[in-house]
N, C-alpha and C positions, 0 to 999 in steps of 0.2 A: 535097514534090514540086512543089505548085504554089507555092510561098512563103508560103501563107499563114500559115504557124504554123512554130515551130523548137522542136521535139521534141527534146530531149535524148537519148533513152533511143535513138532510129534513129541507124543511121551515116550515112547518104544515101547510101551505096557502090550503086551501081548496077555489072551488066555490060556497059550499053552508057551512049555519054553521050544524054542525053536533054535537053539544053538547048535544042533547037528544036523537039522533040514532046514537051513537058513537056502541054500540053492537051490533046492525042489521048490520050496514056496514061493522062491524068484521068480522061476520059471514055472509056474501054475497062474502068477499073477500075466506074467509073458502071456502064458496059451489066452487067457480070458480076453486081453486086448487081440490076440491074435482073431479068437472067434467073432468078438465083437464086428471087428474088420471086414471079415467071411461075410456076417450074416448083411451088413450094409452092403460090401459090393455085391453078394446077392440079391439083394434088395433090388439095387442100379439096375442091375441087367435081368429083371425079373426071374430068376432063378424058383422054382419051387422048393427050393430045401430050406430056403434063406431063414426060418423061422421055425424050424429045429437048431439051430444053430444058436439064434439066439437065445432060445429057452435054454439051451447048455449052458450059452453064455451067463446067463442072467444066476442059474444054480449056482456052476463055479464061483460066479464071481461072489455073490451071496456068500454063501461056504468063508472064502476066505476073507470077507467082510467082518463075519463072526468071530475070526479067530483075532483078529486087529481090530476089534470092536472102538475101545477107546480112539483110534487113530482114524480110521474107516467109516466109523456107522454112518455117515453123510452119502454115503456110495448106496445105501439101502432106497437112497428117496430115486436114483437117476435110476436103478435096476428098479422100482416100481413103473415107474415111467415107461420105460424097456419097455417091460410086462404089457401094461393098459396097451401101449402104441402098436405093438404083435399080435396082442389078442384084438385088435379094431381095424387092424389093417385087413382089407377086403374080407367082408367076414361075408 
């Protein structure tokens, strides 16, 4: 995605072209690990917000799951997962 490495085993098939927001979408894919992070160490230290977070998380990440579908869509089963394990936790 960013050039830095050529991964055999990806198509790069993308659904949109992304050759001028190749570094937004780098860094979109960053923030979603970043929230992902957020909403577990919230988690840890029982935070109340911990789970807006990962609902953001789980959107973004979705979102750009779609756009790397071909590459990606495997990312759809773990962001289900997310989902179910958010919505069951202390309900």
């Amino acid at each position: 995605m960013l050039g830095l490495a050529k991964v055999e085993a990806l198509s790069g098939k993308t659904l949109i072209s992304v050759t001028d927001m190749q570094i937004l979408f780098g860094l979109l894919w960053l923030g979603v690990v970043v929230l992902f992070l957020l909403a577990v160490g919230g988690l840890a230290t029982n935070q109340h917000w911990w789970k807006v977070v990962a609902y953001v998380a789980v959107v973004v990440s979705q979102f750009l799951i779609t756009i790397w579908w071909p590459d990606a869509k495997w990312g759809t089963i773990a962001n289900v997962f997310v989902l179910i394990t958010v919505f069951y936790s202390n309900l």
